[in-house]
C-alpha positions, -999 to 999 in steps of 0.1 A, spaced: -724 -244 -565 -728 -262 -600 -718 -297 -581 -742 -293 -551 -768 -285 -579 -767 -315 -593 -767 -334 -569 -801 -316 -554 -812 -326 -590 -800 -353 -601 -799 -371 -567 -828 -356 -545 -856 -383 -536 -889 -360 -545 -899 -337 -569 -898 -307 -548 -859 -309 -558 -863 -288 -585 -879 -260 -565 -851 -265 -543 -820 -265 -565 -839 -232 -584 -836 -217 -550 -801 -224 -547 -790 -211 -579 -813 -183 -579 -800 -168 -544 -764 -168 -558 -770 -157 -587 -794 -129 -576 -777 -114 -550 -743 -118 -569 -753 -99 -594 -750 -57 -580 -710 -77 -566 -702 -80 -604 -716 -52 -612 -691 -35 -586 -661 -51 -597 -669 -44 -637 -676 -5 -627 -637 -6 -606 -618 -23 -632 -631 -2 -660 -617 26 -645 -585 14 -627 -599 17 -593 -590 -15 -567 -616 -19 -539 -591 -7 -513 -587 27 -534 -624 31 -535 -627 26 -499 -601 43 -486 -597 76 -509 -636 82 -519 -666 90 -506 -678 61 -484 -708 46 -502 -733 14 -485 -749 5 -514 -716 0 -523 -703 -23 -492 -742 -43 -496 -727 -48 -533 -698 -64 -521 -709 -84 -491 -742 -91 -499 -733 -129 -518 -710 -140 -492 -740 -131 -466 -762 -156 -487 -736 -182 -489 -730 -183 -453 -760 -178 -449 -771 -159 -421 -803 -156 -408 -834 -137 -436 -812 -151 -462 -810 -185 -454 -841 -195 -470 -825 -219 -494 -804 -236 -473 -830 -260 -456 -851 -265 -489 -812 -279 -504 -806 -297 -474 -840 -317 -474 -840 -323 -508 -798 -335 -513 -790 -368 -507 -764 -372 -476 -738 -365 -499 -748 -337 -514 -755 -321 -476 -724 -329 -462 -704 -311 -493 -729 -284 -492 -723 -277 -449 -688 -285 -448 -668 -268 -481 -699 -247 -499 -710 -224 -467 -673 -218 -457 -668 -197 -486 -693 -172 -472 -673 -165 -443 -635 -168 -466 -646 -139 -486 -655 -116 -459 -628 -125 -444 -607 -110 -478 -628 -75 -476 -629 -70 -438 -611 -41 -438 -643 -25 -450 -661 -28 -418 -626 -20 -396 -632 17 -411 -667 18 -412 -692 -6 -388 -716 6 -361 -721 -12 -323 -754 -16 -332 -747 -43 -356 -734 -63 -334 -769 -65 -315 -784 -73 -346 -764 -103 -354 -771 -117 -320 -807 -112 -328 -802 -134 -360 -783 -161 -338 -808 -162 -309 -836 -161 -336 -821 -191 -357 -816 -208 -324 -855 -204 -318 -860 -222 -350 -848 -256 -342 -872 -259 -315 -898 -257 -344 -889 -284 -368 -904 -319 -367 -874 -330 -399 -839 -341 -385 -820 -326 -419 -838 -289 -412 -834 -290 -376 -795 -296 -385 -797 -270 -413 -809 -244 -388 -786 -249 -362 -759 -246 -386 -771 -210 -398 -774 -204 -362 -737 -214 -357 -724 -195 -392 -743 -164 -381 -718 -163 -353 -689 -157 -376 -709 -120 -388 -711 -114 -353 -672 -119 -347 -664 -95 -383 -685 -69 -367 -664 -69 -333 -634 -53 -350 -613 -71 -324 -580 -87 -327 -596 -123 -322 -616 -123 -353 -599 -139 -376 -589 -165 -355 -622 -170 -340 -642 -172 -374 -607 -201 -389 -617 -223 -357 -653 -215 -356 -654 -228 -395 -631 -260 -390 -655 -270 -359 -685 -264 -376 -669 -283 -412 -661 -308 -385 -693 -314 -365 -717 -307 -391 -704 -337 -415 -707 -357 -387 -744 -342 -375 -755 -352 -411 -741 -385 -413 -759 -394 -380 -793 -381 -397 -789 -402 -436 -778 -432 -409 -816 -429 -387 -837 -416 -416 -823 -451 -437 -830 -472 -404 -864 -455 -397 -876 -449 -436 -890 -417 -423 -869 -381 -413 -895 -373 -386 -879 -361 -352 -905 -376 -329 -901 -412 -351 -864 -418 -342 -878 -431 -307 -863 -461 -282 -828 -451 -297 -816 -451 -259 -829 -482 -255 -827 -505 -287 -787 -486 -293 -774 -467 -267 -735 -466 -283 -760 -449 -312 -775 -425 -288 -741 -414 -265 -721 -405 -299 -751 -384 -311 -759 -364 -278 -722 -357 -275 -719 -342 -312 -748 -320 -297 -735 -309 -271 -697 -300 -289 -720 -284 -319 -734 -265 -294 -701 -252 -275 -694 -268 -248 -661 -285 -236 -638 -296 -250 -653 -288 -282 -629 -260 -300 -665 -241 -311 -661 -233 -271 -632 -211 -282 -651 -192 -310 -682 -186 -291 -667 -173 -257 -648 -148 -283 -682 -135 -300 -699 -130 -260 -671 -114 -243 -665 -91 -278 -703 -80 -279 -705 -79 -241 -674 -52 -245 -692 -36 -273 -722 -29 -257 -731 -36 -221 -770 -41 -229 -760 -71 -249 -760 -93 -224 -794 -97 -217 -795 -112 -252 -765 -131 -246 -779 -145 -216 -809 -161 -237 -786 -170 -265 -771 -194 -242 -795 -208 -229 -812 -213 -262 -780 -231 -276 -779 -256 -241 -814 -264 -248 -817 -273 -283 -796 -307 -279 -817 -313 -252 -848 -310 -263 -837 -332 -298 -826 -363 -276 -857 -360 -257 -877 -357 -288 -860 -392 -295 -862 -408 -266 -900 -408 -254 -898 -444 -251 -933 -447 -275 -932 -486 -289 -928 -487 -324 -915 -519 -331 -919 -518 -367 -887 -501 -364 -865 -524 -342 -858 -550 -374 -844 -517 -391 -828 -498 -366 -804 -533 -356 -789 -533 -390 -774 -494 -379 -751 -515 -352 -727 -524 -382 -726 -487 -399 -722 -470 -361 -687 -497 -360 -677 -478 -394 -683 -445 -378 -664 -448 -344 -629 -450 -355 -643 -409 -372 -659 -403 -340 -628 -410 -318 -606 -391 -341 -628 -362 -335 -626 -365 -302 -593 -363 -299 -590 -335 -323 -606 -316 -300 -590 -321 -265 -556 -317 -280 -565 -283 -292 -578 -273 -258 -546 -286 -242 
């Protein structure tokens, strides 16, 4: 936390970074906080969490103790409020540390207490969860900044991993390991693509990154393809972690897949509707001069690009 901190406030372009980086440390702090607490109360009397659990009186204020910070750090969705206020305001950097290392510790440390919710988790949690995901999914639709609609759509994908805990099935580790190397993977790259347009264009707006198809169409195949693996489909190994969290809530409960229905849809559309947000075909040639100097950094970024790529059909085959 303490590097991603500075960099929000030593590094962020406006003076909203301070507001920002406040909210950062403030959630973790906060909400880690009643987790100390926890430990300090089990350690001063020679109790482990597994003894608690398993050989006393089953307590949730307890669990929301113990949980609770690595929900924020994932974050899932009515906790994530921080996240896009860091991401706007960190410099590339800073966002691609913050989406690829920072959030995967969330989902490590539930990993470590799972065994909590194997004894004690309701069906109806899983519903919930799917309501976060299709209502973080909803979200993107609504942004007009390329670095939030990113930031949403990766608390939309971390959600997922909450979703998979609560199955209590023998894929879940496996499914949340792959669904946090795609998503270290693919949101790096989602967030290099948006420093590279917002440093062409001078501007972060959505509906300002227009002619892209026309003026750089290498530009425009590379990014619609990160959108569409980001969003699950094949060969993208977040395919793999997302069929596991349908056919696990479907099993759960059969009413879940009217939600799951939507969900996918959602998740199909959102690429979609961001490269047609780009590609109106408006003129604003103030922009071309700009955008032609992004031909040499998109040569940097193929040689990553390709790597990826195959990365991901050799752990389908």
């Amino acid at each position: 936390m303490v590097p991603v901190y500075m960099l929000i406030l030593g590094w962020g372009n406006q003076p909203e970074r301070l507001i920002a980086s406040n909210y950062l440390l403030m959630y973790t702090l906060c909400f880690s906080l009643p987790m100390l607490s926890a430990v300090m109360y089990l350690t001063t009397n020679n109790f482990t969490i597994w003894d608690y659990v398993l050989n006393y009186d089953f307590s949730w204020l307890f669990i929301l103790a113990l949980v609770m910070p690595f929900f924020v750090k994932i974050p899932v969705y009515m906790l994530h409020l921080w996240l896009p206020k860091a991401h706007v305001e960190a410099p590339v950097m800073g966002s691609m540390f913050l989406a690829s290392i920072l959030l995967k510790t969330g989902v490590y440390g539930l990993m470590k207490i799972n065994g909590i919710f194997f004894k004690n988790y309701d069906n109806s949690m899983i519903t919930v969860s799917l309501i976060m995901i299709l209502s973080a999914s909803i979200m993107c639709f609504m942004q007009n900044d390329l670095k939030k609609f990113v930031a949403f759509s990766s608390v939309a994908h971390m959600t997922m991993s909450i979703n998979l805990m609560f199955s209590n099935f023998t894929s879940m580790d496996s499914g949340m390991i792959i669904l946090m190397l795609s998503h270290g993977f693919l949101s790096n790259i989602m967030f290099y693509f948006t420093g590279m347009l917002s440093n062409s264009s001078k501007t972060r707006v959505i509906h300002m990154q227009q002619n892209i198809l026309l003026m750089l169409p290498g530009l425009w195949f590379m990014i619609i393809v990160i959108l569409f693996f980001n969003s699950g489909l094949p060969p993208s190994i977040n395919m793999t972690s997302e069929i596991m969290m349908f056919i696990n809530s479907y099993m759960s409960w059969k009413i879940n897949l009217l939600i799951l229905c939507v969900l996918f849809l959602t998740l199909i559309y959102y690429p979609v509707w961001m490269m047609t947000m780009m590609n109106k075909f408006n003129q604003f040639m103030k922009l071309l001069t700009s955008m032609l100097i992004s031909d040499m950094m998109i040569l940097l970024f193929y040689m990553f690009s390709l790597i990826l790529l195959w990365w991901n059909f050799s752990i389908m085959l």
